[in-house]
N, C-alpha and C positions, 0 to 999 in steps of 0.2 A: 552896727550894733552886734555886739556877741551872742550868739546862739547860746537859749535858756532854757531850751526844752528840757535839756537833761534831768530838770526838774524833778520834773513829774515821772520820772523813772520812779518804779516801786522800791528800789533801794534809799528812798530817802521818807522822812515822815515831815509830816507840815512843818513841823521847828525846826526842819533844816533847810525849810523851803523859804521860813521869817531868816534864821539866820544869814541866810548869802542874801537875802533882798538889802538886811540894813548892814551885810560888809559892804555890799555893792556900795549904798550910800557915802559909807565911812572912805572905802577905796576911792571914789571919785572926787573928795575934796581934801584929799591930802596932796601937801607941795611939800615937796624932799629936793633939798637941798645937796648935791650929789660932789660938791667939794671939797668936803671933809668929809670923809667915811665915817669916822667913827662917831662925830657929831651926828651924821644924821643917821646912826643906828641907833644912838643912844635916843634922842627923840621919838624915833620910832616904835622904840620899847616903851617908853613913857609915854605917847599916844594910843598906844595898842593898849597899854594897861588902864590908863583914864575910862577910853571906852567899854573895856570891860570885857574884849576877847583875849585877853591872857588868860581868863579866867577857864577857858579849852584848853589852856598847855599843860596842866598839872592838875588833879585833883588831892584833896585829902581824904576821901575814899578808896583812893587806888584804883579808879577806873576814868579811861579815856575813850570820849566817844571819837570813832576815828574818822568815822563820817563828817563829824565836824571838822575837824582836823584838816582833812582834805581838802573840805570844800573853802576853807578858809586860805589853805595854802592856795588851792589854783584861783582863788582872786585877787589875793595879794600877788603873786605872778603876772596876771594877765595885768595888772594896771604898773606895777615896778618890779624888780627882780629883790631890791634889796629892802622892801617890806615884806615882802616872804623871808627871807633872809632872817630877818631877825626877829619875826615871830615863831618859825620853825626853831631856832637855838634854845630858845625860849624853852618850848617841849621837848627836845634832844635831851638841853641840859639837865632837868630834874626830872627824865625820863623814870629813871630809876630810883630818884627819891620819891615819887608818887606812886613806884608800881611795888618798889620793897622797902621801902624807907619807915623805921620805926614811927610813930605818933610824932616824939619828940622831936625827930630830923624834917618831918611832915613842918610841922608846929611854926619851926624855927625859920625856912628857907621858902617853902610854895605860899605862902600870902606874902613876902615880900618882890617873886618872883611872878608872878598873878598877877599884882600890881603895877606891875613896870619897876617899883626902887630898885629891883637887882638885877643886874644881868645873868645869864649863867650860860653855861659851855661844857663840852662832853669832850674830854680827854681820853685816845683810847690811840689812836697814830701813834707807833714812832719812826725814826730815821729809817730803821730795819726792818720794819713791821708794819704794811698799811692792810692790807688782805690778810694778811697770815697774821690776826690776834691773840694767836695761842704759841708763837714766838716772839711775844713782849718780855724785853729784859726789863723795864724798870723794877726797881725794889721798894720793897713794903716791910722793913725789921723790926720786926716786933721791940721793944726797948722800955719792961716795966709797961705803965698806963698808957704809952706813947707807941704809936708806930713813926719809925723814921724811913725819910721818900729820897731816893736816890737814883737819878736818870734822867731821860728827855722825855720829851712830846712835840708833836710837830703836825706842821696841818689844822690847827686847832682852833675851828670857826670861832670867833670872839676871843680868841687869843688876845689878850693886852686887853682887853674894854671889861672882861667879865669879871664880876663881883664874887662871883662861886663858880667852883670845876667839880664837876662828875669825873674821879682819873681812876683809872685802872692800873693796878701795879703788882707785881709778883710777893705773892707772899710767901709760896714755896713749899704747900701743903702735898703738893704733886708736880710733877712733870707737866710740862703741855699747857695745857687749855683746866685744870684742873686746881692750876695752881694762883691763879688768880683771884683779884681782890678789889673791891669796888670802896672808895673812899670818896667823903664829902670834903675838899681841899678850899677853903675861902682864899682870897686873892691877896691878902695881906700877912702873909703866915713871912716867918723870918725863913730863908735858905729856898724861896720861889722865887725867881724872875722870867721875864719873857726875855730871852737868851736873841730872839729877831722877828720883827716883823716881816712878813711874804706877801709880796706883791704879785696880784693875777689879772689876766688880759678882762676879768670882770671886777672888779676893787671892793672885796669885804675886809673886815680886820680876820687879818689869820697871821697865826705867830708858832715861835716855836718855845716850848719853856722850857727850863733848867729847873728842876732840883736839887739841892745840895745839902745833905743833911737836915732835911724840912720837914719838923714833925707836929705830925696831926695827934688827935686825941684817941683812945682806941674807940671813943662812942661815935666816930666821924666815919667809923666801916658800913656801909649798908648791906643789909644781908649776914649773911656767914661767914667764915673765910674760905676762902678758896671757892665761894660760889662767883665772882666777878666774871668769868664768862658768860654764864649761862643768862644772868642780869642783863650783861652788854648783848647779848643775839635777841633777849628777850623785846628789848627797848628797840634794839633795830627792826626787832615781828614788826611791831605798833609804828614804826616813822619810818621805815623804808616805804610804804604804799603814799603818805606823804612826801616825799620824794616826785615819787608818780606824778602826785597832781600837784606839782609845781610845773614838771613840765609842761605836763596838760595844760596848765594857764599861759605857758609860753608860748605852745602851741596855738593855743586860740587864738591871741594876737596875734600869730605871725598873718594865721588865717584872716581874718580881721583886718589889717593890713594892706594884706594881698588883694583880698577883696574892693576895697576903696581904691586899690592903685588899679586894677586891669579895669575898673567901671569908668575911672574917672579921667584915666590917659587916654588918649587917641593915637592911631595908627595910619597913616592911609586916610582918614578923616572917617575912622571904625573905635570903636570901644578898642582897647586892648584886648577885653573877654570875648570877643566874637570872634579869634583864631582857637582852630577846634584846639590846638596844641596848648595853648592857654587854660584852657575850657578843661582839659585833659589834669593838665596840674592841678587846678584846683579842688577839681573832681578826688584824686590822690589827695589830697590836704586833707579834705575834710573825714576820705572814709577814715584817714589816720588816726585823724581828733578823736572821733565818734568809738572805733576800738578801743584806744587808748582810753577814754573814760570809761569805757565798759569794763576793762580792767581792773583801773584803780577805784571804781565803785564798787564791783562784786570782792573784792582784798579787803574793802573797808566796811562792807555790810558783813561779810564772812567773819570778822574781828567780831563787830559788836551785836553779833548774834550770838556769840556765847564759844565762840571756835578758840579753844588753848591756843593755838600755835597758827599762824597762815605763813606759813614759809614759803611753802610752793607759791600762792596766791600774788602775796607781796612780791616775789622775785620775780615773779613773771609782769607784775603791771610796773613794777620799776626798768625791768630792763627792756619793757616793749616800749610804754610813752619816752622814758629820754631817748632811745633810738629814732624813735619816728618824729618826736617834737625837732633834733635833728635835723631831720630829712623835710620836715615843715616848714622849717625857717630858713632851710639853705634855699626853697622853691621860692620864699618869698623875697628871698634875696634876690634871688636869679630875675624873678617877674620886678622887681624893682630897677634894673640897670644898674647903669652906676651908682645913684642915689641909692644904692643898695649898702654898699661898701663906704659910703658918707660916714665920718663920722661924726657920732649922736644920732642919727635915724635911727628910729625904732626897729626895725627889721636888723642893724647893724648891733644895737644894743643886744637884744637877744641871743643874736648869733653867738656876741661873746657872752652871755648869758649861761647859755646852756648847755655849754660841753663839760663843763666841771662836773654838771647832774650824773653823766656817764661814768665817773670816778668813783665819787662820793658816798660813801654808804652803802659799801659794795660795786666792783667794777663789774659793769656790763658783764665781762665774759665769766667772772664770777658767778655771778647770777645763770649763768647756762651753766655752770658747773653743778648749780646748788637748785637747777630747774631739773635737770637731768637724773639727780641722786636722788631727792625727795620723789619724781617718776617713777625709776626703777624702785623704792623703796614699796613704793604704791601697788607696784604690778606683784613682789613678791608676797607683798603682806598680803593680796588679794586674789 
């Protein structure tokens, strides 16, 4: 059984302590159908919404409890990889129509997306640009009441399933990271298609789109123009420490796992856990877990304590849990043997599970570039 204490850590209050007792519930009797992907996302979102936690991916308030968020995502991890999956798209996608989205754009899109009837997806890759967001060439031309969309995307989790795109695209107010522009793109507009679907050693729907002369309304801008950056880093503050605790739920499993396998094999006619070397890994597993949520809980209490910005915060619980969640699940590979590397084992699932987290939303060493800058920012300002 998965260690619960975390609990009762001060970072959480009793509603967050009811909400993961009844995800726990919801996560243990769900059966996901893992043959067709996109089928069983689309399910997924439609189960997630019946129940009633989409209702954490988006407000019309404008505020996101992150605490929930997290704790939502590292359950949905510890029991599947691809019910976090598309509960997390879920709040990626209308990240930004919850946090600057007029009333109207509110209105129209987050209770259909709440619900489960829509999918949505956060367009911000492209071929040339996956770190470097402020060398995005797509374009945004202004044309009378219409803006016209001309360019790629790629990478783009729900790619091909999504009903609505959050896409980023150059308007050209400025140079750089200045000149960007945050548009609400529905999935049926004429001059969009998904141009290929991408295939990964874990199987979500990710595609790459075309544009081609594909125009939105000008009331489909969220924000200002040319503020689309600052939107996209704002939305990554809030869902990168999410991030975190997906791998944390990976992590737990693998622990989890590990645990039932060195208790319940024998050696010698010995536990597997009664070699100190054993004993030694697991001992490493768990102090890993236990960091790593200390992390991704202090990022997520620090948000919805009233904190503008947790940059440093977030970077650091994303790039320490997917590093060590990692290093958690290789050990339970290893402590499994060959049934390690089986595939469909759990330990084997995970494995491929969670190396994309290392990419995704900021790569690792990114994150020590952007751990490093905000420090030094820290020590001058102070």
């Amino acid at each position: 059984m998965s260690d619960r204490s975390f609990l009762n850590w001060p970072f959480f209050e009793d509603r967050h302590r009811a909400l993961a007792e009844e995800l726990e519930r919801f996560a243990a009797g769900l059966t996901i159908d893992h043959s067709d992907t996109d089928a069983a996302c689309r399910a997924l979102v439609s189960a997630l919404g019946e129940a009633g936690f989409l209702q954490y991916s988006g407000d019309l308030d404008g505020q996101l409890d992150v605490r929930s968020l997290c704790l939502i995502r590292e359950t949905l991890a510890r029991h599947d990889g691809l019910a976090d999956f598309a509960f997390a798209m879920q709040g990626l996608g209308t990240g930004a129509i919850s946090l600057f989205g007029t009333e109207a754009q509110k209105q129209e899109w987050l209770p259909l997306t709440r619900s489960g009837q829509a999918i949505s997806a956060f367009a911000l890759t492209e071929p040339a640009s996956g770190s470097d967001v402020a060398n995005s060439t797509m374009t945004a031309t202004r044309d009378g009441d219409d803006y016209v969309l001309n360019g790629e995307k790629t990478w783009i989790s729900n790619g091909g399933i999504a009903d609505v795109y959050t896409l980023f695209a150059r308007t050209g107010e400025a140079p750089g990271a200045k000149g960007l522009s945050a548009f609400i793109v529905p999935a049926d507009l004429p001059g969009f298609e998904v141009a290929e679907r991408l295939e990964t050693i874990a199987p979500h729907p990710l595609a790459t789109l075309r544009f081609t002369d594909c125009r939105v309304p000008a009331s489909a801008m969220i924000g200002a123009p040319g503020a689309g950056f600052r939107i996209a880093m704002s939305v990554l503050d809030v869902f990168r420490s999410t991030v975190a605790a997906a791998a944390l739920g990976f992590a737990r499993r693998a622990l989890d796992e590990a645990l039932t396998r060195v208790t319940t094999r024998h050696v010698q006619g010995a536990p597997l856990f009664d070699l100190q070397m054993v004993q030694g890994h697991i001992a490493d597993m768990a102090l890993d877990v236990d960091a790593a949520a200390l992390l991704v809980y202090r990022a997520a209490w620090t948000k919805d304590s009233g904190a503008p910005r947790v940059t440093r915060e977030a970077a650091m619980a994303k790039l320490f849990a997917t590093d060590q969640a990692q290093k958690v699940i290789d050990r339970a590979v290893q402590l499994h043997g060959g049934d390690g590397v089986k595939s469909g084992e759990t330990v084997e699932k995970l494995y491929r599970e969670i190396r994309a987290l290392r990419i995704y939303e900021g790569a690792s060493d990114v994150q020590r570039v952007v751990i490093a800058r905000q420090t030094l920012g820290q020590h001058q300002g102070g």
